[in-house]
C-alpha positions as CSV (number, residue, x, y, z in Angstrom):
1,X,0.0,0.0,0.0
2,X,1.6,3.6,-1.1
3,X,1.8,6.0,1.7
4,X,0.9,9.6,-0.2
5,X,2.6,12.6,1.6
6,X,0.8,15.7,2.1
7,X,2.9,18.2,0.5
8,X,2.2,21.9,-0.1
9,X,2.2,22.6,-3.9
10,X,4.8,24.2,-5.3
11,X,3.9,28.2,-5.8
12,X,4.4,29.5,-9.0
13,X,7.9,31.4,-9.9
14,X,7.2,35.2,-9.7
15,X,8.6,37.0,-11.8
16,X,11.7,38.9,-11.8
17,X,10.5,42.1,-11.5
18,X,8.0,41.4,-8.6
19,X,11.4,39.7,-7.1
20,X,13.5,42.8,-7.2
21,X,10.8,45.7,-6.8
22,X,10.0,46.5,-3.3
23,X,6.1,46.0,-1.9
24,X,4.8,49.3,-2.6
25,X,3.0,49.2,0.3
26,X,5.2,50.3,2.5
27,X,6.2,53.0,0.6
28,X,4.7,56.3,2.3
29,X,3.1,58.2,0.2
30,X,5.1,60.9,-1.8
31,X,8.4,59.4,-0.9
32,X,10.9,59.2,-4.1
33,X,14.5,59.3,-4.8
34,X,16.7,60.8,-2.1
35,X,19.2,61.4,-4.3
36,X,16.9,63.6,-6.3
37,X,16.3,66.6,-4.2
38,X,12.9,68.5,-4.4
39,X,13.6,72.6,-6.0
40,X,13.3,73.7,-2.7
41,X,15.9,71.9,-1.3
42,X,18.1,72.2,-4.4
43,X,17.6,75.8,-4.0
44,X,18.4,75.7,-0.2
45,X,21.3,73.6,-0.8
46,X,23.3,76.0,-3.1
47,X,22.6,78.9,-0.6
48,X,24.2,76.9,2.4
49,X,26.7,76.8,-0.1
50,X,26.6,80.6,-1.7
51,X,27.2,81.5,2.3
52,X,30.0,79.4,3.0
53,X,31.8,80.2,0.4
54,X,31.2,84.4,1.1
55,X,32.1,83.0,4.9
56,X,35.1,81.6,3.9
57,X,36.5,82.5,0.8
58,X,35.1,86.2,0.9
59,X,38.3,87.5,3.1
60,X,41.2,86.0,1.0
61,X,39.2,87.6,-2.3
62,X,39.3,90.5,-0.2
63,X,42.9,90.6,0.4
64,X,44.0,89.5,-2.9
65,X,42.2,92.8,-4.2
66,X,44.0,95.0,-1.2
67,X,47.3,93.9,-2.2
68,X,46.4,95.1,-5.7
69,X,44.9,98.3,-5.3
70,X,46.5,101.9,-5.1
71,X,46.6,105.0,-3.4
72,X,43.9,105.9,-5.7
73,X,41.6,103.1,-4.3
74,X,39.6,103.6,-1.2
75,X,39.9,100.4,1.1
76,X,36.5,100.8,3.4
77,X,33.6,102.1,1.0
78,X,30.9,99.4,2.0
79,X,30.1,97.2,0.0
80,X,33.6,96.5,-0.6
81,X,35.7,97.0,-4.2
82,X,36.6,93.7,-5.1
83,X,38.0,95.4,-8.5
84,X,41.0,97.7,-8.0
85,X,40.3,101.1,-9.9
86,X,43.9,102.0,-9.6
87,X,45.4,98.4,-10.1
88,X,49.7,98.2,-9.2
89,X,52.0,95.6,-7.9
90,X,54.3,98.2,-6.4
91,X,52.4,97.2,-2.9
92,X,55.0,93.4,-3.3
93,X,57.9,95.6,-4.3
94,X,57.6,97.6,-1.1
95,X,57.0,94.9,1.2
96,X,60.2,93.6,0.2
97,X,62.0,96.8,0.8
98,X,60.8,97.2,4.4
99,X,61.3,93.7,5.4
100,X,63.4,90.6,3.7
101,X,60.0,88.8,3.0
102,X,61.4,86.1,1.1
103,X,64.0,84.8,4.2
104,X,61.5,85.1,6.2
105,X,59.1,82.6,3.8
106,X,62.2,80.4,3.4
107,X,62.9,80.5,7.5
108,X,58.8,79.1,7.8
109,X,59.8,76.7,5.0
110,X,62.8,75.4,6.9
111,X,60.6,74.7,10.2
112,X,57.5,73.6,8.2
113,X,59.0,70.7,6.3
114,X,61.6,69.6,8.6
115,X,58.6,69.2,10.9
116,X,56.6,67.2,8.1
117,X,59.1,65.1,7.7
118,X,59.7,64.0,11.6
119,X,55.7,63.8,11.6
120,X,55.6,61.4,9.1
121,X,58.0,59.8,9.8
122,X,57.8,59.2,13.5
123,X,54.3,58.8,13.6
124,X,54.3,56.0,11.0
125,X,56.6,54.0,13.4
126,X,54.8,55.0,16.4
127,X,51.5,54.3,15.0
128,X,52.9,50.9,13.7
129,X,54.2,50.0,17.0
130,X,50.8,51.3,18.9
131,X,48.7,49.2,16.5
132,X,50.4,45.9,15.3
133,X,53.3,45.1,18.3
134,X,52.5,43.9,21.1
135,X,54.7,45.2,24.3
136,X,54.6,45.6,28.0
137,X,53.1,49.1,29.2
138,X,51.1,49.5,25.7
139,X,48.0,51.3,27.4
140,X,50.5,53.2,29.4
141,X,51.5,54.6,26.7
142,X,48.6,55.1,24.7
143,X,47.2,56.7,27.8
144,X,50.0,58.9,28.3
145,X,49.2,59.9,24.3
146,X,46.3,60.5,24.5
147,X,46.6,63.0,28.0
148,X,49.1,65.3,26.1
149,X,46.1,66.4,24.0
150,X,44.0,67.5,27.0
151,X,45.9,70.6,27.8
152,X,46.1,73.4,25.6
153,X,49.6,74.0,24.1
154,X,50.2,77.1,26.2
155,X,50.0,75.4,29.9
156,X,53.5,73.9,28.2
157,X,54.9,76.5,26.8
158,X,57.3,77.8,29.9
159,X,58.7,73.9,30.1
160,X,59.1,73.9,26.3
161,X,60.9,77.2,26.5
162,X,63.2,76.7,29.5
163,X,64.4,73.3,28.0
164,X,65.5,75.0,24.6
165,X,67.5,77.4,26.5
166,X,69.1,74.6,28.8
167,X,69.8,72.9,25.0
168,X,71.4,76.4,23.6
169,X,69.2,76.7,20.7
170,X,67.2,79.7,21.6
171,X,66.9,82.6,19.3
172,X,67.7,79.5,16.5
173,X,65.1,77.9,13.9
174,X,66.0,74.8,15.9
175,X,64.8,75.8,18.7
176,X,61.9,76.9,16.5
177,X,61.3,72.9,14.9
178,X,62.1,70.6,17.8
179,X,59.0,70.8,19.5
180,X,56.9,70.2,16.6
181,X,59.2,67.7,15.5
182,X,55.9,64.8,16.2
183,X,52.6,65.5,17.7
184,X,50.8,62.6,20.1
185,X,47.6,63.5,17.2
186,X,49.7,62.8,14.1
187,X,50.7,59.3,15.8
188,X,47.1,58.1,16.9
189,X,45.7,59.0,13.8
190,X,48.9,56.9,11.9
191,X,47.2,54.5,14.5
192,X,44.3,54.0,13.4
193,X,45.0,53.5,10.0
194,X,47.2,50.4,10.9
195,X,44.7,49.4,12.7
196,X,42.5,48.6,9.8
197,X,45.6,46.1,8.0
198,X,44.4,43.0,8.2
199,X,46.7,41.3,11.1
200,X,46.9,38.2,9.1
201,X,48.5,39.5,6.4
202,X,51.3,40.7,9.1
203,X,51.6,37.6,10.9
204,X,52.0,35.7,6.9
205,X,54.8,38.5,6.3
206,X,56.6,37.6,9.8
207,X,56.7,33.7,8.9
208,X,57.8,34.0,5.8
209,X,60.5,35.9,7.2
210,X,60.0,39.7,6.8
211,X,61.6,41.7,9.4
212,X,59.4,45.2,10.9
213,X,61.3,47.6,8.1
214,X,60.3,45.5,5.5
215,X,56.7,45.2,7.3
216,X,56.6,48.9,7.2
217,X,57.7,49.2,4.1
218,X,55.9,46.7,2.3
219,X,52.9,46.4,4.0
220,X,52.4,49.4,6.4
221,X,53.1,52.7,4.5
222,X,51.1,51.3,0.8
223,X,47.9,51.3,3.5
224,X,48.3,54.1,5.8
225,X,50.3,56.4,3.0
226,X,46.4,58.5,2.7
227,X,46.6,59.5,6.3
228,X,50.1,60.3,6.2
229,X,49.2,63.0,3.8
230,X,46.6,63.8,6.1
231,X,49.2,64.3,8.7
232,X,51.6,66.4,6.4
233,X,49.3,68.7,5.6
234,X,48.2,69.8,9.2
235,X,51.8,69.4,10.1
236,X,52.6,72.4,7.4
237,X,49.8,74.5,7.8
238,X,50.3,74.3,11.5
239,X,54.1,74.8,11.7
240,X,53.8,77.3,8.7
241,X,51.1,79.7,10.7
242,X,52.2,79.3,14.2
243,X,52.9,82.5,15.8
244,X,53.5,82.5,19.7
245,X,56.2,79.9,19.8
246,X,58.8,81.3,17.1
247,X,57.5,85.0,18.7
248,X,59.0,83.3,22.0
249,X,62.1,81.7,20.8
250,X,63.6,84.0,18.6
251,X,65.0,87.6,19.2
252,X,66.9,88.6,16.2
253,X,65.1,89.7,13.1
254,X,67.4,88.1,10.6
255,X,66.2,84.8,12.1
256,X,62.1,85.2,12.4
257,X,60.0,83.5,10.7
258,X,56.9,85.0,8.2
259,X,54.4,85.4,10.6
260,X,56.5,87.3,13.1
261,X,58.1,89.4,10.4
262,X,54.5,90.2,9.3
263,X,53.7,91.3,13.1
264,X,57.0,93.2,13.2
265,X,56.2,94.7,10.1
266,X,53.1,96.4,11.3
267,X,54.0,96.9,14.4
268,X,57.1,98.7,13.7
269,X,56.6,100.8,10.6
270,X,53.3,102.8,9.1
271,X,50.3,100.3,9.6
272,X,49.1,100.2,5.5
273,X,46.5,97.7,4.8
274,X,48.0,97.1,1.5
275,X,51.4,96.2,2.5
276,X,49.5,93.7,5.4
277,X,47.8,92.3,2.6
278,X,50.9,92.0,0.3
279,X,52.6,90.1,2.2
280,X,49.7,87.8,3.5
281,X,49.4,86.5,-0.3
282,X,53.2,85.6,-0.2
283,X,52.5,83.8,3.3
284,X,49.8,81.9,1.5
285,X,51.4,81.0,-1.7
286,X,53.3,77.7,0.0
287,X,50.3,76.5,1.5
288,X,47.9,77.1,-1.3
289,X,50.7,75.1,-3.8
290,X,51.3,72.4,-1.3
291,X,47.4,71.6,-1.2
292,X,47.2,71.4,-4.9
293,X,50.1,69.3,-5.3
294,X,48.6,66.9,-2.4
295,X,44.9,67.1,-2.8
296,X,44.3,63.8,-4.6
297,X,46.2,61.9,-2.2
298,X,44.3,63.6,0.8
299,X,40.7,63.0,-0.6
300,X,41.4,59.8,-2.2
301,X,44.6,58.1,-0.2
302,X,42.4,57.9,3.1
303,X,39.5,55.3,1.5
304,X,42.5,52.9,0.2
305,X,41.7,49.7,2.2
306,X,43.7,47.4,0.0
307,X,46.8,46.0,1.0
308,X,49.7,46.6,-1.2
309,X,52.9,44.4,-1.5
């Protein structure tokens, strides 16, 4: 005698597009494509936009058009002239004459890539070590990081000051670049990056016989190479625009840096906007060339998650 099993019938294949399309019935009502913005928020969206850009790019224009403009040109009518009536570049010759500009500029450029490079490269073995070795008094450390970023970079300033003198090198750019020379920020962020390296792939390198430079060389730096741009650019900007510390350190003019030579400039000769200005566009012509040169590797180099051998 044949046993016949109850089973339930096979339901009909739906079709593929029934398959792939949500039930609409849980759609609300009106909803659409986010990434297709309504005219009023298309509208709102590029004046967020139309302000930040006034916000932030609206002094710089500003100053670009000062350090063009004459003795013809009146600097304060409201709104302001962004178009020089009386256009001349005698407002760079004249900054030059009062003060030696251009050593000051190349004193900054001294400080701001020695300091770069120390960054870079400190933090890449610090954050190496932090991340991927394992060592006695790791938290210690980590915790001892991480409390240098609590205080403000004045409560250390006397300490930072009195040990340069003890060392000799005050009223020297050295004096200037050793304490930048690596920032507990620069290494956790180096940190983080090796954090995301598969540890696998480290522990297949160390069997096969690779030792920690060729880790770091091999394995390490193609992954974390995005943040260390990262870390460059602060780095520069930072040591490039710092103004207390080198105002601190050094007391001979033939050794400042730009910003103080700016300050001394107006503080010391006939305050003229112009000249202010003038000079602010040669303090900004590193920076604004070193972003250019390093933008693709600061927007793109951070989201490269494979590993490179």
């Amino acid at each position: 005698m044949s046993v016949i099993e109850d089973r339930p019938a096979a339901s009909a294949p739906q079709p593929a597009e029934q398959r792939i399309r949500p039930d609409r019935r849980f759609r609300r009502k009106g909803s659409g494509d986010f990434t297709k913005p309504t005219v009023g928020g298309l509208i709102g969206r590029y004046a967020l936009l139309t302000l930040v850009l006034i916000l932030f790019i609206g002094p710089f224009v500003w100053q670009l058009a000062t350090s063009f403009k004459g003795p013809a040109d009146d600097l304060y009518t409201f709104p302001p002239n962004l178009i020089p009536t009386d256009p001349t570049i005698e407002n760079y010759i004249k900054v030059t004459d009062l003060i030696p500009v251009y050593t000051y500029a190349w004193h900054s450029l001294l400080v701001a890539t020695g300091a770069v490079v120390t960054n870079v490269v400190l933090s890449v073995f610090g954050g190496y070590a932090l991340a991927c070795m394992k060592f006695r008094g790791k938290f210690i450390a980590l915790g001892i990081l991480v409390s240098t970023m609590l205080l403000p970079g004045e409560v250390t300033v006397t300490a930072n000051l009195l040990t340069i003198n003890s060392l000799g090198l005050a009223n020297s750019l050295w004096g200037v670049f050793l304490p930048g020379a690596i920032g507990a920020m620069n290494v956790l962020l180096i940190a983080t990056a090796c954090r995301m390296i598969p540890q696998d792939v480290l522990d297949a390198a160390t069997v096969d016989g690779a030792t920690t430079w060729q880790r770091i060389r091999h394995i390490v730096w193609p992954n974390v190479r995005g943040m260390a741009s990262v870390v460059a650019i602060f780095t520069f900007i930072g040591q490039w625009d710092d103004y207390l510390w080198p105002l601190m350190v050094l007391t001979d003019p033939n050794n400042y840096t730009l910003t103080v030579g700016m300050a001394y400039l107006n503080g010391n000769f006939s305050p003229d906007p112009r000249l202010i200005a003038a000079g602010t566009m040669v303090a900004l012509i590193p920076i604004i060339l070193l972003f250019s040169v390093m933008q693709r590797f600061f927007f793109q180099g951070v989201q490269e998650g494979a590993v490179k051998g």
